[in-house]
C-alpha positions in Angstrom: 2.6 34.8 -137.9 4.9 36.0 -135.4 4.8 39.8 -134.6 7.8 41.8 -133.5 8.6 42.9 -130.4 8.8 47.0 -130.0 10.9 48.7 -127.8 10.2 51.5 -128.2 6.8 53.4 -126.1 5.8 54.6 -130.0 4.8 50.7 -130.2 0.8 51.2 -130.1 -1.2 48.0 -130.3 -5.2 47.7 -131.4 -7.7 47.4 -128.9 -8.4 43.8 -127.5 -5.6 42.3 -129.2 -3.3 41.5 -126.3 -0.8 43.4 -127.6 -0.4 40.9 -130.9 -2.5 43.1 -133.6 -0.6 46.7 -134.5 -2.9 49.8 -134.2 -4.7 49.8 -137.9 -7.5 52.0 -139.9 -9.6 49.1 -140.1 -9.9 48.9 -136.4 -8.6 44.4 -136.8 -8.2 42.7 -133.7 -7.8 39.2 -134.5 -4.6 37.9 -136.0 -5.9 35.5 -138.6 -8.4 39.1 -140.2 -5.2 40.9 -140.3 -3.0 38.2 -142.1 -5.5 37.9 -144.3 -5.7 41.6 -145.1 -2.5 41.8 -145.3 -2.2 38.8 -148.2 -5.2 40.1 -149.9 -3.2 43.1 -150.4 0.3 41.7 -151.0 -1.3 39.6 -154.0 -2.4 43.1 -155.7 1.0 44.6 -155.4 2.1 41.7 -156.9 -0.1 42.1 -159.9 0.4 45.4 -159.8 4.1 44.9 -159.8 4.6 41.9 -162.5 1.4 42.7 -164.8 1.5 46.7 -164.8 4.6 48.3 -164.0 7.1 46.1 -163.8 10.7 47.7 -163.1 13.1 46.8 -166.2 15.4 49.5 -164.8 17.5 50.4 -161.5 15.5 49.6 -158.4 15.6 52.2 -155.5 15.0 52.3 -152.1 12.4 54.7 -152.8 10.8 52.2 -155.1 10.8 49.7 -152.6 9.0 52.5 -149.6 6.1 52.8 -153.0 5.8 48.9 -152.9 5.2 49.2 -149.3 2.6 52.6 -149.4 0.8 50.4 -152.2 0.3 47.3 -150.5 0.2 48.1 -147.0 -1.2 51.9 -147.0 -4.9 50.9 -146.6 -4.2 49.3 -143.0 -1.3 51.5 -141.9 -0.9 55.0 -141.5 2.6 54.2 -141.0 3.2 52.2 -144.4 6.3 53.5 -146.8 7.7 55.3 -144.0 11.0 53.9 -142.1 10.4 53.2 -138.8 11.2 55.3 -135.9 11.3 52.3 -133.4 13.4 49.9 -132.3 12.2 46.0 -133.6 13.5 42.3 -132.6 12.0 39.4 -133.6 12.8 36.2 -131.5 15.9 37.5 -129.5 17.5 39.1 -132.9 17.6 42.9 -132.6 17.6 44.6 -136.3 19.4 47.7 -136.9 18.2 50.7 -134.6 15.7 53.5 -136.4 18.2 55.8 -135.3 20.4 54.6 -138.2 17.9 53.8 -140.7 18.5 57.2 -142.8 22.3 56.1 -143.6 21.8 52.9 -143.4 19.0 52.9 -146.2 21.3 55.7 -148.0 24.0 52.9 -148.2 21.5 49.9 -149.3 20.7 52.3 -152.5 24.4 53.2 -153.4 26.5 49.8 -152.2 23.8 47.2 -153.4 20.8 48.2 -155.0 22.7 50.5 -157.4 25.5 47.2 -158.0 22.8 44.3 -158.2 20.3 46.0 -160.4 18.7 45.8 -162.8 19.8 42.0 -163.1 19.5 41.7 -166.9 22.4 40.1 -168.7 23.5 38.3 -165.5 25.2 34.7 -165.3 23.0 32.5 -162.9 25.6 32.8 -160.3 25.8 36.4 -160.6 22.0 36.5 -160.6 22.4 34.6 -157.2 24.9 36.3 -155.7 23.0 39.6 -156.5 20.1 38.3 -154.8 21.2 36.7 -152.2 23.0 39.5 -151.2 20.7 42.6 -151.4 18.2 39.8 -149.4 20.6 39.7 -146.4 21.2 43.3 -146.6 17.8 44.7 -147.3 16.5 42.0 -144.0 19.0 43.5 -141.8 18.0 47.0 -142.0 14.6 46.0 -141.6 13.4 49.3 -142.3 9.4 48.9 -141.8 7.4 48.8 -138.9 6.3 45.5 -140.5 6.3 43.5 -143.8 9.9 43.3 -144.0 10.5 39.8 -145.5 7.6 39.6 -147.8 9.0 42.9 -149.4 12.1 41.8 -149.8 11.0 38.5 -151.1 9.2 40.8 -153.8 12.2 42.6 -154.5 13.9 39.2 -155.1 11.4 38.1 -157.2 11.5 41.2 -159.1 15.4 40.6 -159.6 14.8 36.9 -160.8 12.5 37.8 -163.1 14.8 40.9 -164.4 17.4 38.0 -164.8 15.7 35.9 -167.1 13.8 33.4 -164.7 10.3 33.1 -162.5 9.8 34.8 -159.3 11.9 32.1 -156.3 9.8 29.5 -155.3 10.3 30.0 -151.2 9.1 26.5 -150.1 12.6 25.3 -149.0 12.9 28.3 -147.1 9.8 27.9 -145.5 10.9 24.1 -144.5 14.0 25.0 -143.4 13.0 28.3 -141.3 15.9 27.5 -138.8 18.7 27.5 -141.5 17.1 30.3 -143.6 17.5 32.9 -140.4 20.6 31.2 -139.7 21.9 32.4 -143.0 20.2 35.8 -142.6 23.1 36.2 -139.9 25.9 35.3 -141.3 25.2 38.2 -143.4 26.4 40.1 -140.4 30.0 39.0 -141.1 29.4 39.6 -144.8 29.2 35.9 -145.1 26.5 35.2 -148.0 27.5 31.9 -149.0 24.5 30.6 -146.8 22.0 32.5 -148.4 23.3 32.1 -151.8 22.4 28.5 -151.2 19.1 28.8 -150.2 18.8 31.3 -153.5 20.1 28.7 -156.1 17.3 26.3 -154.5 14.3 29.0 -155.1 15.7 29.9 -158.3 13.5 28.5 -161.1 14.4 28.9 -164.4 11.5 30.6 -167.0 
């Protein structure tokens, strides 16, 4: 898994790791511990998530910082919180921290407050809802890490609110290239990219 790069002299990196592992409580070093760690812990949150509070209501940026605490609290003393550095990830520079407050103010009002909950919705609503708050929510990129499993959740949460399974992601993973490719057209508000690759992970229940 590809790590970002920092810019910021807040980026602090764990012993021995050649700069690849992020500083952690559990003191990891070695990229394939940490991923599984990390995965360990994602599959919790997802039980936790689906089997014991599962949001049938409005979902909230606040929500979505809890997801993050949950899952990622144990290895990060940074988890939940938005970052307060500046990330890129293979040339692509996400929005700076110095934005993130309004920024994140304007994911809850303009999207998450329109998209959900996604009960009642037609499948192309359902997609359009989705794909959207997808592009959006990547954009901001508000953690230090875990952004695009997150906001897979929070897509799977929205499927499932809609009447169908949690997206099954192996098209996206196949076509990486034209995934991220539709990830920024988003930045002309262009989601008819991503909208595609939703109606392909879209899985009826």
């Amino acid at each position: 898994m590809s790590r970002y790069h920092v810019t910021n002299s807040e980026g602090q990196f764990e012993k021995d790791s050649g700069e690849q592992i992020l500083a952690n409580k559990l003191g990891i070093s070695d990229a394939h511990d940490i991923d599984d760690a990390e995965l360990v812990l994602l599959e919790q949150l997802y039980h936790a998530v689906f089997e014991q509070h599962f949001p049938l209501g409005l979902i909230t940026v606040e929500i979505l910082k809890s997801w993050h605490r949950r899952w990622l609290g144990n290895i990060y003393a940074w988890a939940g919180q938005e970052r307060t550095v500046n990330i890129s990830k293979g040339g692509f520079m996400f929005a700076p921290s110095a934005q993130l407050p309004k920024l994140l103010k304007d994911f809850d009002v303009k999207y998450l407050a329109r998209y959900t909950p996604c009960t009642g919705m037609s499948e192309e609503q359902l997609i359009e809802a989705i794909a959207i708050t997808h592009v959006e929510l990547i954009l901001v990129h508000p953690f230090r890490e875990g952004n695009g499993r997150l906001s897979r959740l929070l897509a799977d949460v929205m499927a499932v609110q809609g009447g169908y399974k949690p997206l099954d992601y192996q098209r996206w993973e196949q076509n990486k290239t034209r995934y991220i490719s539709a990830i920024h057209a988003g930045m002309a508000m262009n989601y008819e990219p991503m909208k595609y690759w939703v109606s392909q992970a879209l899985r009826k229940d």
